[in-house]
TIPA-400521 format. One record per atom (N, C-alpha, C): residue number from 0; residue in three letters; atom name; x, y, z. Coordinates in steps of 0.2 Angstrom, whole numbers, plus 5000, padded with zeros to 4 digits. Example, Ala and Ser with C-alpha at 12.3 -4.5 7.8 and 13.67 -1.06 7.14 Angstrom:
REM residues 2
+-----+-----+----+------+------+------+
|   i |  aa | at |   c1 |   c2 |   c3 |
+-----+-----+----+------+------+------+
|   0 | ala |  N | 5066 | 4972 | 5039 |
|   0 | ala | CA | 5062 | 4978 | 5039 |
|   0 | ala |  C | 5066 | 4984 | 5039 |
|   1 | ser |  N | 5064 | 4989 | 5035 |
|   1 | ser | CA | 5068 | 4995 | 5036 |
|   1 | ser |  C | 5064 | 5000 | 5039 |
+-----+-----+----+------+------+------+
//
This chain:
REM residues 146
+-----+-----+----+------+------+------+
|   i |  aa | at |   c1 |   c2 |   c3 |
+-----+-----+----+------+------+------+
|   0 | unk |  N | 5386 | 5495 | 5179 |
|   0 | unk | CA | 5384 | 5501 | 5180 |
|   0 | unk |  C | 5387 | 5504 | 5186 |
|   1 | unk |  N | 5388 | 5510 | 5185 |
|   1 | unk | CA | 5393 | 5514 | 5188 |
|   1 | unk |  C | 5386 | 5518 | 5196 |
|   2 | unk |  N | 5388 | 5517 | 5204 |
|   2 | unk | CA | 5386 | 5519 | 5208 |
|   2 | unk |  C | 5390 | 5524 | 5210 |
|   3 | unk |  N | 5385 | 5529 | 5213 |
|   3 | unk | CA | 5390 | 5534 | 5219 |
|   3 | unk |  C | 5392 | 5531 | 5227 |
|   4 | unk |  N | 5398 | 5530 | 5230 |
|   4 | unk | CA | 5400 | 5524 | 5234 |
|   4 | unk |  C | 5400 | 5530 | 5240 |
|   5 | unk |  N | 5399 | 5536 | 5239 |
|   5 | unk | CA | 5401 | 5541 | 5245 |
|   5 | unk |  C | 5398 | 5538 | 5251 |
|   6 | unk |  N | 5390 | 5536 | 5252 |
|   6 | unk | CA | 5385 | 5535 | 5255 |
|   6 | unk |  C | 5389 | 5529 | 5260 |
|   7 | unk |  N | 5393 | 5525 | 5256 |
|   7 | unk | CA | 5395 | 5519 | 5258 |
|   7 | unk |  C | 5401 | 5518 | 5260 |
|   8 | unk |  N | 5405 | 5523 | 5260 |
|   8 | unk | CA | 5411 | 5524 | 5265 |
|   8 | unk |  C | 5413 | 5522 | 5272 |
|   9 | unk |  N | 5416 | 5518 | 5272 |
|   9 | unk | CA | 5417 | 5516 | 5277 |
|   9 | unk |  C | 5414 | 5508 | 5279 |
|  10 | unk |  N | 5410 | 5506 | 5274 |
|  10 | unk | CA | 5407 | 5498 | 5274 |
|  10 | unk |  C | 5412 | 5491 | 5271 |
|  11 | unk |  N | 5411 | 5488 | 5275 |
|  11 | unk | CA | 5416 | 5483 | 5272 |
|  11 | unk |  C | 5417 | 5481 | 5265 |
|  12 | unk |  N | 5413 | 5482 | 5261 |
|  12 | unk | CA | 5413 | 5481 | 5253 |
|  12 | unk |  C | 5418 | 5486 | 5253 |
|  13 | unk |  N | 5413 | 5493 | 5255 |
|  13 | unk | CA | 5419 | 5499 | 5252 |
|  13 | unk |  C | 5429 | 5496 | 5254 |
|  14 | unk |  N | 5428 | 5496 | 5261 |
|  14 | unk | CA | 5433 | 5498 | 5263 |
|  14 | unk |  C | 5439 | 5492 | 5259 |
|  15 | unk |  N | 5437 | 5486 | 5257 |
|  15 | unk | CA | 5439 | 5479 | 5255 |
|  15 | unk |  C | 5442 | 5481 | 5249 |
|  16 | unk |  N | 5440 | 5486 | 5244 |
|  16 | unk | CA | 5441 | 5487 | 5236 |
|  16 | unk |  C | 5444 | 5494 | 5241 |
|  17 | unk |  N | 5446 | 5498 | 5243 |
|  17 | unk | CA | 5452 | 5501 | 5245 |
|  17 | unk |  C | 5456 | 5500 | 5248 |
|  18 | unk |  N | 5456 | 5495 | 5252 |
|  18 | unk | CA | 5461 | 5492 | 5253 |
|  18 | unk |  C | 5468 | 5489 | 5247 |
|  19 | unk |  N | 5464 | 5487 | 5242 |
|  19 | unk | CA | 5468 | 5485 | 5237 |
|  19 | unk |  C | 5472 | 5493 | 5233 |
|  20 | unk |  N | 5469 | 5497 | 5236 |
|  20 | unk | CA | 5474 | 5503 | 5231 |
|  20 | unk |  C | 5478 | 5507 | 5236 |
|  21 | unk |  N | 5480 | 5507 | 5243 |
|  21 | unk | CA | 5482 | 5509 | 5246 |
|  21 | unk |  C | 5487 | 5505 | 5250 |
|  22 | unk |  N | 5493 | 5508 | 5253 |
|  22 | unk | CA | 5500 | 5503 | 5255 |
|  22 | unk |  C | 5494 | 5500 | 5261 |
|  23 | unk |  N | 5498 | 5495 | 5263 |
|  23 | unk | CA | 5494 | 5492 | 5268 |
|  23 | unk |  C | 5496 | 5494 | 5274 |
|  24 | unk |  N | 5490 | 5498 | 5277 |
|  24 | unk | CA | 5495 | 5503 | 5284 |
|  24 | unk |  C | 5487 | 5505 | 5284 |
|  25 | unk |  N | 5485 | 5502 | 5289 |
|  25 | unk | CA | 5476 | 5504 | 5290 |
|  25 | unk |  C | 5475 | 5512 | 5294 |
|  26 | unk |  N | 5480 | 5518 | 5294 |
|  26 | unk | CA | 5481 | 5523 | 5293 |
|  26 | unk |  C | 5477 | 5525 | 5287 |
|  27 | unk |  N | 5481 | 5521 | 5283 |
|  27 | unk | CA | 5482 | 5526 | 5275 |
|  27 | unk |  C | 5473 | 5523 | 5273 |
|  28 | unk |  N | 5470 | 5518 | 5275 |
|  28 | unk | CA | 5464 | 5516 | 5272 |
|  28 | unk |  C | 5462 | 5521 | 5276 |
|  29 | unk |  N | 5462 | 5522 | 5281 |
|  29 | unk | CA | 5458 | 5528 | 5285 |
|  29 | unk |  C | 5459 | 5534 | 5281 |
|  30 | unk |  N | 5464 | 5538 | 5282 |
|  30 | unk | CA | 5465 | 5543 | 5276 |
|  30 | unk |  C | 5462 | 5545 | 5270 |
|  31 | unk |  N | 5463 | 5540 | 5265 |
|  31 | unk | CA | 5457 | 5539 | 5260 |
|  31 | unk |  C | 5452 | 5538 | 5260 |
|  32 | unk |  N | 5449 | 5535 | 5265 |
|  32 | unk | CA | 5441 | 5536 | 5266 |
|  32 | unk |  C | 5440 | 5543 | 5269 |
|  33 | unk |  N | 5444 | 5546 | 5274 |
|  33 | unk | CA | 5439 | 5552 | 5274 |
|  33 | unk |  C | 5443 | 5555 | 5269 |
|  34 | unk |  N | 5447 | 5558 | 5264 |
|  34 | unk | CA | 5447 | 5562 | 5261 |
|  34 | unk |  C | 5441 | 5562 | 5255 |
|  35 | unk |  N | 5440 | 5555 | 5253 |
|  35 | unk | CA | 5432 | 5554 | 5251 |
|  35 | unk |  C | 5429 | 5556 | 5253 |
|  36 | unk |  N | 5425 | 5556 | 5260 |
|  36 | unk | CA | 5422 | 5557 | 5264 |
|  36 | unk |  C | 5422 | 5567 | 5265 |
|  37 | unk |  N | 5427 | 5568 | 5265 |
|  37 | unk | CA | 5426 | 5577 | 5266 |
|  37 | unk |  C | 5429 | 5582 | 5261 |
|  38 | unk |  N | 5430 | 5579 | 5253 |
|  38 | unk | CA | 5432 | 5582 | 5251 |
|  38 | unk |  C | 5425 | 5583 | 5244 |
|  39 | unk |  N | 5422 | 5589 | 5244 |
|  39 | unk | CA | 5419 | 5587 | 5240 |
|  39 | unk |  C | 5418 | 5586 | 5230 |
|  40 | unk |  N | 5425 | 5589 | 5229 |
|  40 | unk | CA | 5428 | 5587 | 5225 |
|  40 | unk |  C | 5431 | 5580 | 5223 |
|  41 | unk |  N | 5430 | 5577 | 5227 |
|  41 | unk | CA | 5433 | 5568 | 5225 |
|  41 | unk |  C | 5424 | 5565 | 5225 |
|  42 | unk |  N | 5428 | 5560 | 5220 |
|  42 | unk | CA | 5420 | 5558 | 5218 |
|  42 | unk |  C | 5422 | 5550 | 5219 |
|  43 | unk |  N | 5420 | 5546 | 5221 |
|  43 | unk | CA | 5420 | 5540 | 5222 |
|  43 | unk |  C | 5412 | 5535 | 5219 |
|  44 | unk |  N | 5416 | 5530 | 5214 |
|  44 | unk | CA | 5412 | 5528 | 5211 |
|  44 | unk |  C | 5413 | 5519 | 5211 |
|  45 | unk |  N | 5407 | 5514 | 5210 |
|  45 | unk | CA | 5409 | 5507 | 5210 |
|  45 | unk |  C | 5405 | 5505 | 5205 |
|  46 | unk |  N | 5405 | 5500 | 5202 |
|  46 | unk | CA | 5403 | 5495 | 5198 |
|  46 | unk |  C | 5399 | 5489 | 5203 |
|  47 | unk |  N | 5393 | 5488 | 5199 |
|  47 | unk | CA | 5390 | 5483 | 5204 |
|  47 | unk |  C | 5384 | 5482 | 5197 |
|  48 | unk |  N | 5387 | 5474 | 5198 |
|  48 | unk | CA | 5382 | 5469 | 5196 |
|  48 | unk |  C | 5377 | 5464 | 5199 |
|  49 | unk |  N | 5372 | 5465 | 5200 |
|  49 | unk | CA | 5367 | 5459 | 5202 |
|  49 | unk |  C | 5369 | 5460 | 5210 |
|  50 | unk |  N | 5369 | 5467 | 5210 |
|  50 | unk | CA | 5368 | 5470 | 5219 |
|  50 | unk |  C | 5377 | 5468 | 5221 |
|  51 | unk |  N | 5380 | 5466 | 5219 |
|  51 | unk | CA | 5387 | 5464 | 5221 |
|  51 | unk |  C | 5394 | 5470 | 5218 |
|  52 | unk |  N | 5395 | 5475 | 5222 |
|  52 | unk | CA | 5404 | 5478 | 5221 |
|  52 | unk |  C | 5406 | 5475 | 5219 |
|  53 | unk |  N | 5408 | 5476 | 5213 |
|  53 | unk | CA | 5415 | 5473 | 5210 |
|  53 | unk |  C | 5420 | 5474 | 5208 |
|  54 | unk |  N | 5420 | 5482 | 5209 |
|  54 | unk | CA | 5426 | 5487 | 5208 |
|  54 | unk |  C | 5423 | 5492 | 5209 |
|  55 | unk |  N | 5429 | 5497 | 5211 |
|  55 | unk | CA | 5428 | 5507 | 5211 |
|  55 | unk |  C | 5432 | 5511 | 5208 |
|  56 | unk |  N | 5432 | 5518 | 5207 |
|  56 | unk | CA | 5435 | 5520 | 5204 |
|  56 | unk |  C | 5435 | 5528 | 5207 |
|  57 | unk |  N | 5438 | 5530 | 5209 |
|  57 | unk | CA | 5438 | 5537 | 5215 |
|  57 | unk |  C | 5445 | 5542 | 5207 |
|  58 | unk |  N | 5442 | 5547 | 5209 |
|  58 | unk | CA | 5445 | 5552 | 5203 |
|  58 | unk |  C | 5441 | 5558 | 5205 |
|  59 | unk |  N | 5445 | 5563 | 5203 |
|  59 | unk | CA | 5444 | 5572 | 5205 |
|  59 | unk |  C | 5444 | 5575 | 5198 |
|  60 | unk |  N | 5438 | 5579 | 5197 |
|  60 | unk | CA | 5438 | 5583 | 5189 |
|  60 | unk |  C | 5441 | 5590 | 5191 |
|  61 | unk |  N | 5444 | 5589 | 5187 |
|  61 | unk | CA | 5447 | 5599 | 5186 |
|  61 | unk |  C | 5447 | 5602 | 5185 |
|  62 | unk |  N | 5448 | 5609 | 5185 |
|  62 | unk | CA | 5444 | 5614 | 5182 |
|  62 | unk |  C | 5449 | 5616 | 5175 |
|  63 | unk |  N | 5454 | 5611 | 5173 |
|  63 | unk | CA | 5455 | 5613 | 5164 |
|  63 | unk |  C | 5451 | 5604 | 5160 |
|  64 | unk |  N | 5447 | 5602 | 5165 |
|  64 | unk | CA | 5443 | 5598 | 5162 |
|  64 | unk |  C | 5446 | 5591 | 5162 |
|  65 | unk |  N | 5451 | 5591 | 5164 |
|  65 | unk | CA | 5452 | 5585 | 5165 |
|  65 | unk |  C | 5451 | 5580 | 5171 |
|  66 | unk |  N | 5452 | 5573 | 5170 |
|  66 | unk | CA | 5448 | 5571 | 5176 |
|  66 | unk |  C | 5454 | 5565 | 5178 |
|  67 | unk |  N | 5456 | 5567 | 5184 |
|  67 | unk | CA | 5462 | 5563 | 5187 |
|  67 | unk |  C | 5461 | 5557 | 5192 |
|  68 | unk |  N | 5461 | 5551 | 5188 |
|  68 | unk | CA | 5460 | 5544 | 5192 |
|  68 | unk |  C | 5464 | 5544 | 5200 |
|  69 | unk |  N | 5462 | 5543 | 5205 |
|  69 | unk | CA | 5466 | 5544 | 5208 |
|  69 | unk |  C | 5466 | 5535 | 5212 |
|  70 | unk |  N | 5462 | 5532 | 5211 |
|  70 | unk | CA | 5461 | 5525 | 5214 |
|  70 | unk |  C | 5456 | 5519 | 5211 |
|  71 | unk |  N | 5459 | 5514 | 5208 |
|  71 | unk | CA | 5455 | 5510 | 5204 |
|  71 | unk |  C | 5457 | 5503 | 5207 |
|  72 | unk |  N | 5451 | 5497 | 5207 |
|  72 | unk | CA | 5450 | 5492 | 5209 |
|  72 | unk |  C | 5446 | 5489 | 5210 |
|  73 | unk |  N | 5447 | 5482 | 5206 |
|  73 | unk | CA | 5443 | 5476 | 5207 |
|  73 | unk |  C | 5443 | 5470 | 5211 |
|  74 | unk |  N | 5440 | 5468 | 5211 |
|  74 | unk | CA | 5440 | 5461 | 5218 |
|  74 | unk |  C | 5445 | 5454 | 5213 |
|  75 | unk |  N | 5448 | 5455 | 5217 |
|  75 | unk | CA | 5453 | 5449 | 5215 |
|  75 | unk |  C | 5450 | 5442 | 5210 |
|  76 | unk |  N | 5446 | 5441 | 5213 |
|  76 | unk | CA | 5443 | 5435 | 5208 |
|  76 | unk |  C | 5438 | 5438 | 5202 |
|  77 | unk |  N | 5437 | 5446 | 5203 |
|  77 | unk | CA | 5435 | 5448 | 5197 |
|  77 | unk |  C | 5439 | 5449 | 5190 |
|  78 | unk |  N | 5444 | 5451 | 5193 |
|  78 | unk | CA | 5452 | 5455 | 5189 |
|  78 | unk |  C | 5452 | 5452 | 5181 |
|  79 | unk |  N | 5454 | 5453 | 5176 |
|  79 | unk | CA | 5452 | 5451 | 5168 |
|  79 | unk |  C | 5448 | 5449 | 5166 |
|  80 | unk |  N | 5442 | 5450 | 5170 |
|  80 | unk | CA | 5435 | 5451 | 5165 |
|  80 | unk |  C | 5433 | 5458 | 5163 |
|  81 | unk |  N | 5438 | 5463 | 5161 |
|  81 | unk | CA | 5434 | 5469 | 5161 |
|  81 | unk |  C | 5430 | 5475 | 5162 |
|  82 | unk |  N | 5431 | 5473 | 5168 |
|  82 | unk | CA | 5428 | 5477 | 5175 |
|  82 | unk |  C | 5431 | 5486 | 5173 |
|  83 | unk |  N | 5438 | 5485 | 5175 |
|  83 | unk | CA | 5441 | 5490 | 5178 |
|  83 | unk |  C | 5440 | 5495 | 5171 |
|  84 | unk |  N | 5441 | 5491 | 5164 |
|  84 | unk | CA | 5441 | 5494 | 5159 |
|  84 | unk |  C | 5432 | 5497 | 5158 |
|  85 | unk |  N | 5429 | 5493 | 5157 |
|  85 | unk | CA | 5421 | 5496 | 5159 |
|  85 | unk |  C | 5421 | 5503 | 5164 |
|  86 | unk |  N | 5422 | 5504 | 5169 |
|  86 | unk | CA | 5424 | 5508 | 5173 |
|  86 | unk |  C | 5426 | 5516 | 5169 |
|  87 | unk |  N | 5433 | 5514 | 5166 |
|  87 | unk | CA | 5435 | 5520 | 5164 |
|  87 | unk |  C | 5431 | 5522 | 5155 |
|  88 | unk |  N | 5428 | 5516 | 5153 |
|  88 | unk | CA | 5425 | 5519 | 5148 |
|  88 | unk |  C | 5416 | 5520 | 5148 |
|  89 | unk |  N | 5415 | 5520 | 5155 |
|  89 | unk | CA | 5409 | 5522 | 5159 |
|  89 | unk |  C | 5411 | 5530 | 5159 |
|  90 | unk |  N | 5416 | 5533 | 5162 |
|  90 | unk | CA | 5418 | 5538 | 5166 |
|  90 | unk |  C | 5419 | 5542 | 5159 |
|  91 | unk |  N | 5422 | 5540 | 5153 |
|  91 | unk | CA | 5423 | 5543 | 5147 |
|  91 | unk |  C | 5416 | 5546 | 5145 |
|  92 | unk |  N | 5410 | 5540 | 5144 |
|  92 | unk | CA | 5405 | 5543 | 5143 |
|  92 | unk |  C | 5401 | 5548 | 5146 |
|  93 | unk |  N | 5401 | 5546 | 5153 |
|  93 | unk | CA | 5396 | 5551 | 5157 |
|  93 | unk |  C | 5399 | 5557 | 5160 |
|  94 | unk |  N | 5406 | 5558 | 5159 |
|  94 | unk | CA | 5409 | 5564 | 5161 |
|  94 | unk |  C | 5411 | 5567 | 5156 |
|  95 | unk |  N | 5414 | 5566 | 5150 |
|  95 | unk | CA | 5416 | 5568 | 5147 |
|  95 | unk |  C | 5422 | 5574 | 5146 |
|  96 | unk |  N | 5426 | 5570 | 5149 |
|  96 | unk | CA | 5432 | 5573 | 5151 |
|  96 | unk |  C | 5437 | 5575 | 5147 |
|  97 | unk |  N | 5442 | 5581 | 5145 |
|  97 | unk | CA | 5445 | 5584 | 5140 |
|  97 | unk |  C | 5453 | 5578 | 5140 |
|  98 | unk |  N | 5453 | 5575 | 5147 |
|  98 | unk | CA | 5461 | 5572 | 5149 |
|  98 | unk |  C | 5455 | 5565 | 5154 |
|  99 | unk |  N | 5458 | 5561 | 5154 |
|  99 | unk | CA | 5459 | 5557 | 5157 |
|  99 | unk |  C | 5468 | 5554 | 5160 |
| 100 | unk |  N | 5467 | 5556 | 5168 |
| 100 | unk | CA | 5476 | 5554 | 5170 |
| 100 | unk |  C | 5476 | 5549 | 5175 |
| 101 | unk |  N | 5481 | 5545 | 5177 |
| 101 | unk | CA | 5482 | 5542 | 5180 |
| 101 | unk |  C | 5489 | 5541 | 5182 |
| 102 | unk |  N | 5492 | 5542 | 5188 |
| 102 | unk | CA | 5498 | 5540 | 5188 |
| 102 | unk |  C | 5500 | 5534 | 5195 |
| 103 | unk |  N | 5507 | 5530 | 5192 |
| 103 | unk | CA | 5506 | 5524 | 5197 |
| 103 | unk |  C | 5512 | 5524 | 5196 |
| 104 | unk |  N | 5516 | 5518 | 5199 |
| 104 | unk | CA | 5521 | 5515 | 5201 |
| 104 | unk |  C | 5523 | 5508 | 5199 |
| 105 | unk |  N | 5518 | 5505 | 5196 |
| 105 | unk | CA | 5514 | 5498 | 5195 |
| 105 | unk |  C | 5517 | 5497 | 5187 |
| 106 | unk |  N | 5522 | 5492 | 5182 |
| 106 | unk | CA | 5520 | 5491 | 5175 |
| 106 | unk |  C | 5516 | 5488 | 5174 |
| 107 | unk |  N | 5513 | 5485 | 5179 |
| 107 | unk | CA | 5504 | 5482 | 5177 |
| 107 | unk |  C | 5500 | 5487 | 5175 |
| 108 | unk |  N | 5499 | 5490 | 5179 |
| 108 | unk | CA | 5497 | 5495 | 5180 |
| 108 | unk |  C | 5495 | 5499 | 5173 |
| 109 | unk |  N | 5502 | 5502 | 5169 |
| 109 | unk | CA | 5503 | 5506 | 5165 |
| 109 | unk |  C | 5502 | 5502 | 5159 |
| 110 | unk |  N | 5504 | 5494 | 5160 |
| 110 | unk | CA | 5501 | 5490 | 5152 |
| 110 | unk |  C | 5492 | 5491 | 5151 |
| 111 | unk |  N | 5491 | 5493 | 5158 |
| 111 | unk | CA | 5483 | 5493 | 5158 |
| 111 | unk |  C | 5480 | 5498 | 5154 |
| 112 | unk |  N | 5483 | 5503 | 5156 |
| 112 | unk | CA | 5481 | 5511 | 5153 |
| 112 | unk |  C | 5486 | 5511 | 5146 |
| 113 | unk |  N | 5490 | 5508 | 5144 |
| 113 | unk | CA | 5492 | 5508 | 5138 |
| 113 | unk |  C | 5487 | 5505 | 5134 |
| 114 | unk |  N | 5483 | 5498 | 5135 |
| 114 | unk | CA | 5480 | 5495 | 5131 |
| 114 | unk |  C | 5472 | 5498 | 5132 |
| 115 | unk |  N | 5472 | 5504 | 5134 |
| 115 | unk | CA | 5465 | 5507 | 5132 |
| 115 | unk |  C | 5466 | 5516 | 5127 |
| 116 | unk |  N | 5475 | 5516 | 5127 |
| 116 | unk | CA | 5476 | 5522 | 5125 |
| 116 | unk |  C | 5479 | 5526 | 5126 |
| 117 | unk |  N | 5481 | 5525 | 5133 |
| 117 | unk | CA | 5485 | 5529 | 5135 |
| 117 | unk |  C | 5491 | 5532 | 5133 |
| 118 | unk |  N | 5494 | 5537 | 5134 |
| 118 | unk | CA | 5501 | 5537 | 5134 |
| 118 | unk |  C | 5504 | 5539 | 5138 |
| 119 | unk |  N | 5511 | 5534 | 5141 |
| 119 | unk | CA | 5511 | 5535 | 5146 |
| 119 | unk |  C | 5519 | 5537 | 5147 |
| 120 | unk |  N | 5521 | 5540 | 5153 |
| 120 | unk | CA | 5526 | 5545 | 5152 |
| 120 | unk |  C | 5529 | 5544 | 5158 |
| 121 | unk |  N | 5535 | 5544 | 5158 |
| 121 | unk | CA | 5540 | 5543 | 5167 |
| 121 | unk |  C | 5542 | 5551 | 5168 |
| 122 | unk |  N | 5538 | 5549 | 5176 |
| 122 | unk | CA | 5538 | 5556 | 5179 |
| 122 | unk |  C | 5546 | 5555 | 5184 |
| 123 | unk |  N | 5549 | 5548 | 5184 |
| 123 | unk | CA | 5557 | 5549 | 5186 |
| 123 | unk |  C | 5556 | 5547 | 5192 |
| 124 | unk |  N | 5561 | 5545 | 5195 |
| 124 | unk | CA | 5561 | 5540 | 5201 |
| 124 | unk |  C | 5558 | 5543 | 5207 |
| 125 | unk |  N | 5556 | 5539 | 5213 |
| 125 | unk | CA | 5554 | 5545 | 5218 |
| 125 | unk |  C | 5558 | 5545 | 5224 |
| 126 | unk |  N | 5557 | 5545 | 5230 |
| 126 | unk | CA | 5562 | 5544 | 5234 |
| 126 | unk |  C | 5565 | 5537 | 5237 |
| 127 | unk |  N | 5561 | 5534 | 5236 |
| 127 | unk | CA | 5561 | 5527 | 5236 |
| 127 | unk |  C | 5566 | 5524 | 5231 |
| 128 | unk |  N | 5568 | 5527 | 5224 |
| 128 | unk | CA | 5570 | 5524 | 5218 |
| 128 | unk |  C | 5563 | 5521 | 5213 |
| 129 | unk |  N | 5559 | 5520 | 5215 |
| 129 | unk | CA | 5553 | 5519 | 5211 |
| 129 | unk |  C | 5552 | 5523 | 5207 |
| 130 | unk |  N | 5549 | 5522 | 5199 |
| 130 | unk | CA | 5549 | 5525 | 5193 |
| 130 | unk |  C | 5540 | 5525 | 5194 |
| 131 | unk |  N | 5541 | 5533 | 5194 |
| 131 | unk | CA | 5533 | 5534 | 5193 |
| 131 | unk |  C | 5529 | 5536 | 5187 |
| 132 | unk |  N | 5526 | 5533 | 5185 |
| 132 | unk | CA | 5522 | 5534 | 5179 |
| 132 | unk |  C | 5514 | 5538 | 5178 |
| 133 | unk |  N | 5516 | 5542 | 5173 |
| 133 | unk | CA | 5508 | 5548 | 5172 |
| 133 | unk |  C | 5507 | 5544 | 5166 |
| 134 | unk |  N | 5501 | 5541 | 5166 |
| 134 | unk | CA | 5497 | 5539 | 5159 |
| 134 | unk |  C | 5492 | 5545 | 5158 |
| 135 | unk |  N | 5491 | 5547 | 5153 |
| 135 | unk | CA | 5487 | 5552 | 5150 |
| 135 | unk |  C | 5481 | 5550 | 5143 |
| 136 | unk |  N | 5476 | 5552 | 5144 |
| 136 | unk | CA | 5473 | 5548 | 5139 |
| 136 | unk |  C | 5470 | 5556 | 5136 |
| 137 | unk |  N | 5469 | 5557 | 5130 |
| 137 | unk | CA | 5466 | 5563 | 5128 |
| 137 | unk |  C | 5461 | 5562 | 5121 |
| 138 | unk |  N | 5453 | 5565 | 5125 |
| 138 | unk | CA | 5450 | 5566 | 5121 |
| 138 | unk |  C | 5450 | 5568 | 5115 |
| 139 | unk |  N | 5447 | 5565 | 5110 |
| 139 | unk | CA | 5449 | 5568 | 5105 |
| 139 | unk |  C | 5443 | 5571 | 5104 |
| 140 | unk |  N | 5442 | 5578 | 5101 |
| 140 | unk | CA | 5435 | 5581 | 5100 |
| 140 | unk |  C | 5432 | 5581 | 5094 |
| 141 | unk |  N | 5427 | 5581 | 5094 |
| 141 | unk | CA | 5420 | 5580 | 5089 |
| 141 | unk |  C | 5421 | 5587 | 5085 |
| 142 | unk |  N | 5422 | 5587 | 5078 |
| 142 | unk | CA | 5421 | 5594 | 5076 |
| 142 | unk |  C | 5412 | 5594 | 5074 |
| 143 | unk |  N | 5410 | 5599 | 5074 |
| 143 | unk | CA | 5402 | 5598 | 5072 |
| 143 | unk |  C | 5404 | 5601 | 5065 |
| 144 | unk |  N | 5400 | 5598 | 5061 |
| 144 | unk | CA | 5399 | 5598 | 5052 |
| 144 | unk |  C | 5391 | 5605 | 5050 |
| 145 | unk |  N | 5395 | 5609 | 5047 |
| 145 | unk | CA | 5390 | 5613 | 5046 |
| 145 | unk |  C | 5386 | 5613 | 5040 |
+-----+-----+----+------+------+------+
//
């Protein structure tokens, strides 16, 4: 079940599972916490089972209605049991979002969101020479039957 993590910003579960989506530069873990923390547009959400975090998932809704991953993660010893995946078809049900995007740097990453749908498209190197990648997923809509 998906929780709101806002309240818990800054605690060591939180901070632990952001730490894994950001370079390792306790700067930038700062950064991402408060931009959570003061932006109220950014939604930060975790998964927890049996009282235990076991992933989060932070993404910003749109206003052309789509809804842009911005940070996903699970606890190392949780990782391929279907966390991250629950998560984003958690986020599909209760938001109900026109786009689904995520973009990363990661080919892990991108096998992830391809194997739920995605397609996924190179946004071309960045200054670093890294190949960045936008995964898009697109609802498909329900026509009503008259």
């Amino acid at each position: 079940m998906l929780i709101d993590l806002k309240p818990l910003i800054g605690t060591p579960e939180v901070n632990e599972l952001l730490t894994y989506t950001v370079i390792d530069d306790p700067s930038a873990l700062q950064q991402t916490s408060s931009e959570y923390s003061e932006q109220a547009g950014l939604k930060l959400y975790g998964w927890e089972e049996e009282e235990l975090l076991l992933g989060l998932v932070g993404f910003e809704e749109t206003e052309d209605g789509s809804l842009d991953i911005r940070h996903i993660a699970v606890l190392p010893e949780n990782r391929g049991k279907g966390y991250a995946r629950g998560m984003i078809l958690e986020l599909l049900t209760t938001r109900q979002p026109r786009y689904l995007v995520a973009e990363t740097e990661d080919e892990i990453a991108a096998d992830f969101y391809r194997s739920l749908g995605f397609m996924v498209y190179s946004l071309g190197e960045n200054a670093a020479g890294i190949e960045t990648l936008r995964c898009v997923y697109e609802v498909e809509e329900i026509e009503d039957e008259e």
